[in-house]
C-alpha positions in Angstrom: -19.8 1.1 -15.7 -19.9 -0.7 -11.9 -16.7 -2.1 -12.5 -15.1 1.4 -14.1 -16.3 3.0 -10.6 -14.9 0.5 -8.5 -11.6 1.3 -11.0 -11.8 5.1 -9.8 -12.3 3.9 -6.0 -9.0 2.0 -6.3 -6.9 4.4 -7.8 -8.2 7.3 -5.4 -7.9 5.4 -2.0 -4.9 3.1 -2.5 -2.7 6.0 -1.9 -4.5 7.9 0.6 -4.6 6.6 4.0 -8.1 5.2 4.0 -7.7 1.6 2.6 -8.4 0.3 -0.8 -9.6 -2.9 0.5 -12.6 -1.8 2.7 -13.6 0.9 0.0 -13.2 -1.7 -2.7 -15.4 -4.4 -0.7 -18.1 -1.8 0.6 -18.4 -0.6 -2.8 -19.0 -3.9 -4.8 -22.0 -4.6 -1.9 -23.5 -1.5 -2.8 -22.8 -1.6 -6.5 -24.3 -5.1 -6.3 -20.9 -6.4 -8.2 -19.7 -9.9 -7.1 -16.0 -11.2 -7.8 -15.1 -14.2 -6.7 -12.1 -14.0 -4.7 -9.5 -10.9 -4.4 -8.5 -11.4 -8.3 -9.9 -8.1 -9.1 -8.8 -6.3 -6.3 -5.2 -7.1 -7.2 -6.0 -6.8 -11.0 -7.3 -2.8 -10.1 -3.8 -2.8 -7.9 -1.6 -3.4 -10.7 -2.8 -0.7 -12.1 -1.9 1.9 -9.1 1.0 0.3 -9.4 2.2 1.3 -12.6 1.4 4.8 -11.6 3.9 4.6 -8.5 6.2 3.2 -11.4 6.1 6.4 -13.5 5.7 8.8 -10.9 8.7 7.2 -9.3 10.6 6.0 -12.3 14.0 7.7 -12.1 14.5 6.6 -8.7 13.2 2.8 -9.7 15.4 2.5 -12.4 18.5 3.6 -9.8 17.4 1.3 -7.4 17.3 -1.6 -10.2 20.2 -1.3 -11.4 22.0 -0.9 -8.2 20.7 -3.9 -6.8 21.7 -6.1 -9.3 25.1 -4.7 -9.1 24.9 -5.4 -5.4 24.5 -8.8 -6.0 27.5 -9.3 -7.9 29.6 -8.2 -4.6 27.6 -10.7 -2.0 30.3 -13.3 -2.8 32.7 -10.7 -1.5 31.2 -9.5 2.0 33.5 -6.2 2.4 33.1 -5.1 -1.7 29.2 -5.5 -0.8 29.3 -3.6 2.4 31.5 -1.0 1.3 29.0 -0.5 -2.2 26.2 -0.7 0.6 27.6 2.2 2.3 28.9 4.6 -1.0 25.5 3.7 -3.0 22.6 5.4 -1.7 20.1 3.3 -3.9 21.6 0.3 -3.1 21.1 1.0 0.6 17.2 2.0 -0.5 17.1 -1.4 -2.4 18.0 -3.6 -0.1 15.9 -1.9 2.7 12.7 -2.4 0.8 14.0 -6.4 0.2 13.5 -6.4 4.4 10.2 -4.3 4.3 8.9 -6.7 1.9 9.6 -10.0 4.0 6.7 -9.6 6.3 4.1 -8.7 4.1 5.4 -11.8 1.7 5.0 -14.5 4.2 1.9 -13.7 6.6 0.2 -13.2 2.7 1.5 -16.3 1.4 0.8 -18.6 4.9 -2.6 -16.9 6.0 -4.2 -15.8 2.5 -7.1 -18.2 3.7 -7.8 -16.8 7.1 -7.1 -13.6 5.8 -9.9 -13.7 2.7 -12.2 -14.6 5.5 -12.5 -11.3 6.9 -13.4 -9.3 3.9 -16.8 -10.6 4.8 -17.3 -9.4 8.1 -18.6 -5.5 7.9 -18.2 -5.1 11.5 -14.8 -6.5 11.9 -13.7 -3.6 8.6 -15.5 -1.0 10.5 -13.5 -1.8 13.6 -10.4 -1.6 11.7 -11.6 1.3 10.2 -11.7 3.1 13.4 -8.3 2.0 14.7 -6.9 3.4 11.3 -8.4 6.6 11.5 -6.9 6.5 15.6 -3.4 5.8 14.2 -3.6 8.7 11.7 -4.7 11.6 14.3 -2.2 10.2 16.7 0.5 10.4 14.3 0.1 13.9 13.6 0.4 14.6 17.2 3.0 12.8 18.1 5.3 12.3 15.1 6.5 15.5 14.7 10.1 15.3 14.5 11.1 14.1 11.3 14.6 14.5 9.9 16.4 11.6 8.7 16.8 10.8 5.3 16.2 7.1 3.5 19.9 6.4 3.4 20.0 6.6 6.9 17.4 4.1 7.9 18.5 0.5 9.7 17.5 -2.8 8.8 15.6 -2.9 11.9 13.9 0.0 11.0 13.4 -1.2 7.4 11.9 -4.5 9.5 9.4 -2.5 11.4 8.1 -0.7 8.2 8.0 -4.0 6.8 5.7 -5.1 9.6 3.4 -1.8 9.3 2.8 -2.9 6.0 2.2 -6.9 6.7 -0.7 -5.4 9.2 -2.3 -3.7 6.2 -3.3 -7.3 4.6 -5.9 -6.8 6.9 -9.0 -4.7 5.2 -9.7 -1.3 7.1 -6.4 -1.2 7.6 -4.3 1.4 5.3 -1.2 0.2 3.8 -0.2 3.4 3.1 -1.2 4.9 6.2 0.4 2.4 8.6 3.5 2.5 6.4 3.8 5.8 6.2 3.1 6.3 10.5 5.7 3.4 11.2 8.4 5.7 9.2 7.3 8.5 10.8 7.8 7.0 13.7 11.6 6.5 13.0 12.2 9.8 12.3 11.9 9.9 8.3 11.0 13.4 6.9 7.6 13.2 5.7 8.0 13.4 1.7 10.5 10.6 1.9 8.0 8.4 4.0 5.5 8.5 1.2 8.5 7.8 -1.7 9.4 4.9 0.6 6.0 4.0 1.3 4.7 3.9 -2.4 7.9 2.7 -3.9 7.3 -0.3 -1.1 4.0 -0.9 -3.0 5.1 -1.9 -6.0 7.1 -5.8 -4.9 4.0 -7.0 -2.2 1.3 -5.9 -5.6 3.3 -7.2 -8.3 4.9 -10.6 -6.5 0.7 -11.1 -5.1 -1.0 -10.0 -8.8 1.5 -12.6 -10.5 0.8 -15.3 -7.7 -3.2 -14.9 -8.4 -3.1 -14.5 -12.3 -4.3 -17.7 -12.6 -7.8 -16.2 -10.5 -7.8 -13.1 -13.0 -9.1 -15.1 -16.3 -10.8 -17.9 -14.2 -13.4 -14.5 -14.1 -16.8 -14.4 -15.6 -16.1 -10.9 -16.4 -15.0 -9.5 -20.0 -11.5 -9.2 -20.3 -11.5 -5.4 -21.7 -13.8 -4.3 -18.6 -11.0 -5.2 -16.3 -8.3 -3.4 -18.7 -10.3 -0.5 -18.3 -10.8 -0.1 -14.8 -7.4 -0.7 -14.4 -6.2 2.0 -16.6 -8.6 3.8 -14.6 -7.5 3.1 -11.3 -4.0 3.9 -13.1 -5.1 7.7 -14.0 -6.6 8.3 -10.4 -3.6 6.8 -8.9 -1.2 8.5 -10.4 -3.3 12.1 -9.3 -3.7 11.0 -5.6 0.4 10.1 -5.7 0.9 14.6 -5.5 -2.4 15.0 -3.9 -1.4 12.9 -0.8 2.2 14.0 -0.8 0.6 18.0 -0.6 -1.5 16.7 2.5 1.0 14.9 4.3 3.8 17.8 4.3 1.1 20.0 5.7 0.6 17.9 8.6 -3.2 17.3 7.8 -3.0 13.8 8.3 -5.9 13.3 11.2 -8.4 14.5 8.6 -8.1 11.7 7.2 -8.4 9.8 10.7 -11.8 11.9 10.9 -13.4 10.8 7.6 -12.5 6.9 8.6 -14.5 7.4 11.6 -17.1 8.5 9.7 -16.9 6.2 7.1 -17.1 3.4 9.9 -20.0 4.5 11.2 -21.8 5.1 8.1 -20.8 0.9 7.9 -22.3 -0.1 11.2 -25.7 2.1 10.0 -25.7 0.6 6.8 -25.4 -3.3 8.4 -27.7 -3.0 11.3 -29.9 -1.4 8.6 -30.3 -4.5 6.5 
């Protein structure tokens, strides 16, 4: 039942601006669960993934196949361009290949350090806090939001990538510094959570396959995991329209408000013990 909870916590928080991570990690403390490593945080992930993969699975399946035709033109550099240009998926393909990057390489080089900090409560709570501050800023000062995905940069694609690399760290949102960075650049607000999620799917995928070996190392029975993460599938998939609703309406900074909160409740609960 713990780990069917935890399930519901992943699926409900990895799309909201909140982050999974700290929720995930200040759950299994309370819950008493201990997993040995981040194998069944990315094992619950896979499972939010899938739900970005149907909810966005018409647009997936365009961007698929028009990257692999894409890479039939590299050997010619003005066919590719040119397809670059006239494809609008193709363009959206290859800018979430450069949004990837950064995430890819800080995971792969610092995992260690990284893992290191999922221990510290104070150092989440922190994070926490300077979530929840980037979340009430951006509603105050990203405003102006017109452009569409097609006509994002590289550089911009780059700088979402980097927004998303930061989010390794736990209290920090994936979704929520993703989605602020493209803000930022001017994308209109239901595209920034498309291009957000869709983002998702690579980093979760290319990190669950790299620590499969982790998964059934577990002490844990292999159907409990199935089931929380078709659990963290279900809730995924509801918070995927739930946050889209919130974030047209310009209600992000509620969210900012609850992380504060949230953070406190952290620091209360640590000096407590």
């Amino acid at each position: 039942m713990r780990y069917v909870i935890l399930g519901l916590i992943q699926g409900l928080t990895e799309f909201l601006p909140v982050s999974s991570s700290s929720h995930l990690i200040i759950s299994q403390n309370l819950l008493g669960v201990e997993i040995t490593g981040i194998a069944f945080d990315i094992f619950v992930h896979l499972g939010t993934s899938l739900a970005v993969v149907l909810w966005f699975k018409q647009e997936l399946i365009e961007i698929i196949v028009s990257f692999f035709k894409s890479i039939f033109k590299l050997n010619n550099w003005d066919n590719f361009s040119n397809y670059l240009k006239e494809d609008s998926y193709c363009k959206f393909a290859w800018l979430l290949v450069i949004s990837t990057i950064p995430a890819a390489l800080i995971g792969y080089f610092f995992q260690d350090i990284l893992e290191q900090t999922f221990q510290n409560f104070y150092f989440i709570a922190a994070m926490l806090i300077i979530t929840g501050l980037c979340l009430v800023l951006t509603d105050r000062f990203f405003t102006q939001n017109y452009r569409i995905i097609e006509e994002l940069n590289f550089v911009d694609a780059l700088l979402i990538g980097l927004a998303q690399a930061l989010a390794i760290i736990p209290g920090i949102s994936r979704s929520g510094f993703t989605i602020m960075m493209s803000l930022g650049r001017g994308l209109e607000r239901n595209l920034a959570a498309k291009y957000s999620f869709i983002l998702s799917v690579p980093i979760i995928i290319g990190a669950s396959l790299y620590k499969c070996k982790e998964i059934f190392q577990l002490n844990i029975n292999i159907f409990i995991l199935l089931i929380s993460g078709f659990i963290a599938f279900i809730s995924g998939y509801l918070a995927i329209g739930f946050f889209i609703k919130i974030l047209t309406s310009h209600k992000l900074r509620f969210f900012g408000y609850y992380l504060w909160v949230f953070a406190a409740l952290i620091f209360f609960i640590k000096i407590k013990n």
